[in-house]
C-alpha positions as CSV (number, residue, x, y, z in Angstrom):
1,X,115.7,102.6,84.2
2,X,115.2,99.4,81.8
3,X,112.2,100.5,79.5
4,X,109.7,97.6,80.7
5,X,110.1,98.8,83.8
6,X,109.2,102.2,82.7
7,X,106.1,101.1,81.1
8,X,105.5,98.8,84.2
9,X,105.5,102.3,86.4
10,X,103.4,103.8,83.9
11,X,100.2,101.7,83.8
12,X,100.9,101.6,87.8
13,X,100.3,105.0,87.4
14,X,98.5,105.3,85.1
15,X,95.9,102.3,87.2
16,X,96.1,104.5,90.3
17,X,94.5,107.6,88.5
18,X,91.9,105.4,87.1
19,X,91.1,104.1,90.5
20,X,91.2,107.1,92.0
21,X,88.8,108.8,89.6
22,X,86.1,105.6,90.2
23,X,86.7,106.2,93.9
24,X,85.7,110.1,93.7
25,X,82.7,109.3,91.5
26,X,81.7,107.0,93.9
27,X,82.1,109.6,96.8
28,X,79.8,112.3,94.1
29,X,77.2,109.6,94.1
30,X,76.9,109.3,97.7
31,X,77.1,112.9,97.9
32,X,74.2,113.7,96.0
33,X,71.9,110.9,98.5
34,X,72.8,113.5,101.1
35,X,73.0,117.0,99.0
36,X,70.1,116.8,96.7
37,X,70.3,120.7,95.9
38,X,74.0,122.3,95.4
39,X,71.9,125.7,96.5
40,X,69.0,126.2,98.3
41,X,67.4,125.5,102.1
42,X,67.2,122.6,103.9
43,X,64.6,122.5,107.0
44,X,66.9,120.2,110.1
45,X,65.5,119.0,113.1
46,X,68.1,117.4,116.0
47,X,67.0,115.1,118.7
48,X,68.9,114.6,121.2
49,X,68.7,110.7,122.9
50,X,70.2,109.8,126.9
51,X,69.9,106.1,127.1
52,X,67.4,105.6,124.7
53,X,65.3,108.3,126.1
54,X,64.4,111.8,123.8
55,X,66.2,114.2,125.9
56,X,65.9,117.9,123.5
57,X,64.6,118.7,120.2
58,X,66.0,121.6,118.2
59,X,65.0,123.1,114.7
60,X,67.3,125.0,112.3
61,X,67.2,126.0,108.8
62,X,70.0,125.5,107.0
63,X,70.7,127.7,103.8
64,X,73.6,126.5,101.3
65,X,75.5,127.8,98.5
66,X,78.7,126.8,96.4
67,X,81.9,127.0,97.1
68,X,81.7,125.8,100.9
69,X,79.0,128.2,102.4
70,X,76.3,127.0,104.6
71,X,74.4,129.7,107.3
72,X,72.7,127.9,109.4
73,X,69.4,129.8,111.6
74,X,68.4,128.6,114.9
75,X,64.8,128.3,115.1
76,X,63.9,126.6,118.9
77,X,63.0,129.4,121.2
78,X,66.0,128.3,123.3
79,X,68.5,129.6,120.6
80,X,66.5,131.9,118.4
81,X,68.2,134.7,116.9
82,X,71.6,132.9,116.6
83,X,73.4,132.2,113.1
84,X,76.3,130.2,112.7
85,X,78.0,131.0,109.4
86,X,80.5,128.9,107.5
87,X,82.7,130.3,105.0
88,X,85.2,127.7,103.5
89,X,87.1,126.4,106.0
90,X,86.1,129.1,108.5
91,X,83.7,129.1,110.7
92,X,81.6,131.9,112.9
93,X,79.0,132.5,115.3
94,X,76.6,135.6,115.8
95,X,74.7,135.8,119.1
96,X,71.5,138.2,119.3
97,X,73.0,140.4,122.1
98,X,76.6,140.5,120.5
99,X,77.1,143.5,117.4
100,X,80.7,141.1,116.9
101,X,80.9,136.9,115.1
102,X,82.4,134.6,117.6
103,X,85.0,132.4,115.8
104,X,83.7,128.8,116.3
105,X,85.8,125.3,115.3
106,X,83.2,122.7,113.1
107,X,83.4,121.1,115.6
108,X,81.5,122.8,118.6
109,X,78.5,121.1,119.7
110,X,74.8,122.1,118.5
111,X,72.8,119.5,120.3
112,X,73.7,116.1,121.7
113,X,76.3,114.5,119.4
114,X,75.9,116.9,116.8
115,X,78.4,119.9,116.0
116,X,78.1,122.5,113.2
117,X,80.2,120.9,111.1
118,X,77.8,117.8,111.5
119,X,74.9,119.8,109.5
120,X,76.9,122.2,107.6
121,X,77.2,121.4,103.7
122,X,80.5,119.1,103.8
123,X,81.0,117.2,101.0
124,X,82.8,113.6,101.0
125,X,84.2,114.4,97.0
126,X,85.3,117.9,96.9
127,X,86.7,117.7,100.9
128,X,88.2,113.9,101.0
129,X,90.5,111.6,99.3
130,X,89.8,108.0,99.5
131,X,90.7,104.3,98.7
132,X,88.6,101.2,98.6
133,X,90.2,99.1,101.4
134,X,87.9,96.2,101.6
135,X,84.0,94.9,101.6
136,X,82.1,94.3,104.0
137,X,78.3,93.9,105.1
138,X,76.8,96.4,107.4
139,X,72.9,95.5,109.4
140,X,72.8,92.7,105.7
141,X,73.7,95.4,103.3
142,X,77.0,94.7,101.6
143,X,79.6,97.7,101.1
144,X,82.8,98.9,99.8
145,X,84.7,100.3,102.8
146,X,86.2,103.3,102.0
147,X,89.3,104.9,103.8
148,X,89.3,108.7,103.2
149,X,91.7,111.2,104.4
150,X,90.4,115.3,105.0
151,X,92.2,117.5,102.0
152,X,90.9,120.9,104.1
153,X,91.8,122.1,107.5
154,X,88.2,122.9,107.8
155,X,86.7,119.7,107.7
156,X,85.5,118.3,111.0
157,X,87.2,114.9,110.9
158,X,90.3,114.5,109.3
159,X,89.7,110.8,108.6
160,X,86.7,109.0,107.8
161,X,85.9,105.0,107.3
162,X,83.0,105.0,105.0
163,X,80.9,102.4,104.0
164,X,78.8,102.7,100.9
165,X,76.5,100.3,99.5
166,X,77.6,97.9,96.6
167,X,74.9,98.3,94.7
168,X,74.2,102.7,94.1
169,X,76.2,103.6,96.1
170,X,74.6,105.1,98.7
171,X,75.8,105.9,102.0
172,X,74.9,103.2,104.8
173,X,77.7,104.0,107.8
174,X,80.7,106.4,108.7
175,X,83.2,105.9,111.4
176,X,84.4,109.1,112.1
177,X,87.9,110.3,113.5
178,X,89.0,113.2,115.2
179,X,92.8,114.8,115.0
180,X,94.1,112.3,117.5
181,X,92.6,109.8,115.4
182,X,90.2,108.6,118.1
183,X,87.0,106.9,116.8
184,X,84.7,109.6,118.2
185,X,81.5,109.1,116.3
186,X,79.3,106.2,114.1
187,X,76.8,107.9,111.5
188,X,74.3,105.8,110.6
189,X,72.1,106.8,107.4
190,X,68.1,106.4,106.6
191,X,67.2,106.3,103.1
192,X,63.5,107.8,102.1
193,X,61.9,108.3,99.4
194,X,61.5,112.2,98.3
195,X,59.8,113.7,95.6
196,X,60.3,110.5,93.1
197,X,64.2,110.0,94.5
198,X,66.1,108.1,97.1
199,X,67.6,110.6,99.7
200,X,69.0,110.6,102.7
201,X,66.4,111.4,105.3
202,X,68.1,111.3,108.7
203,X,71.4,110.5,110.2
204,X,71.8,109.0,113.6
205,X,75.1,109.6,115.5
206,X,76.4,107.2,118.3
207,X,78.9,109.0,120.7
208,X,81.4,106.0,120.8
209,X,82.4,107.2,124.3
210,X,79.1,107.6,126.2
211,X,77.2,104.3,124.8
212,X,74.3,105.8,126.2
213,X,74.3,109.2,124.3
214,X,72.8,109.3,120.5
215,X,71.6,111.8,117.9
216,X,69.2,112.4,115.0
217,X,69.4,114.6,112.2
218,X,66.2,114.7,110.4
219,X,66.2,116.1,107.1
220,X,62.6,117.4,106.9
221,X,62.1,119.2,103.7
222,X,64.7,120.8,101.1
223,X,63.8,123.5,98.5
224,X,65.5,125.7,96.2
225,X,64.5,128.9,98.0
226,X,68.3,130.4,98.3
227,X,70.1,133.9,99.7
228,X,72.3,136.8,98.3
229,X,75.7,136.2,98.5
230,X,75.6,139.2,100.6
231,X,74.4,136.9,103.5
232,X,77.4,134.7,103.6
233,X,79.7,137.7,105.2
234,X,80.2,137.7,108.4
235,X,80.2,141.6,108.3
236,X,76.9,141.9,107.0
237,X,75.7,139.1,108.9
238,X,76.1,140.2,112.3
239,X,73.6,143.3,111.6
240,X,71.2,141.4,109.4
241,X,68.0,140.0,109.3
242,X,68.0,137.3,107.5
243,X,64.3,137.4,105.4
244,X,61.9,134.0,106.1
């Protein structure tokens, strides 16, 4: 190999690592939108739409900690007393009447369009890898449209097209993919103001399927109120209450 050429592969390299490191900081930035708190509690509430219509309403608490753990509490009398429990890329789920955790996928329904992996804490830049594959303007906001491929078995799409805003990068659209790489969901964001900062207050998701079927995540309040690590085992889990 002729030496310009070796320095021509080089910088190619050497550009691709650079690009790739603006692309993760990008996907940190939108991150943070949605995860204001790395550990701590995060009040949810899902409602569930048919044709435009509020069909169900469900409430959970959601508790998160590094490292991929999230336990999420059901709190509608419907459900209460059920715990769903995700530990890395595994993924369980404790009924009151049951003494044993029920393996789950992230991708088992809560509510609606919604599955646990939906409001579990997964994270764009420690779970994907991405490119910028274009701009484009989404409801008059214009984006970078990122391609990004899952890096974890766990995650609940394996490929996502994301759109974040130009300008702060916040997160204003997701097409989402499932392993047959069939567009199953659009996630639409809502930006709020909370406590001084821009966040991420709700995500709407459109079944892409049934055109009549939506759902809302509301992010109602987030606090830094966290849990033992003894909490995140499914062994102790199953037999515990978890304190309010």
């Amino acid at each position: 190999m002729s030496k310009k050429l070796t320095l021509l592969l080089v910088a190619a390299l050497s550009f691709s690592a650079l690009a790739d490191d603006k692309v993760k900081a990008m996907l940190k930035q939108a991150d943070a939108y949605r995860l204001a708190i790395d550990a701590g509690r995060v009040e949810t509430e899902v409602r569930s739409f048919k044709a435009g219509q509020l069909d169900k309403t469900r409430q959970y608490t959601v508790y998160m900690k590094p490292g991929h753990r999230s336990l999420v509490l059901f709190r509608s009398a419907a459900e209460r007393g059920q715990k769903m429990l995700m530990q890395n890329d595994d993924f369980w789920l404790m009924m009151p009447s049951s003494q044993r955790p029920l393996r789950i996928t992230p991708m088992q329904k809560l509510l609606g369009e919604a599955s646990t992996g939906d409001i579990a804490t997964m994270t764009w830049g420690e779970d994907y890898d991405g490119s910028v594959i274009g701009e484009e303007s989404v409801d008059g906001t214009p984006c970078l449209k990122l391609e990004l491929t899952g890096q974890r078995k766990g995650v609940s799409y394996p490929r996502i097209v994301l759109y974040l805003a130009k300008k702060g990068h916040h997160p204003v659209q997701a097409e989402l993919y499932v392993a047959s790489d069939k567009l199953a969901k659009i996630a639409r964001f809502t930006l709020g103001n909370v406590d001084g900062q821009r966040q991420v207050t709700s995500m709407t998701l459109i079944d892409h399927l049934q055109k009549e079927r939506s759902t809302e995540i509301h992010y109602l309040s987030r606090s830094a109120k966290s849990l033992g690590d003894e909490y995140f085992n499914p062994a102790f889990l199953v037999r515990a209450d978890v304190p309010q």
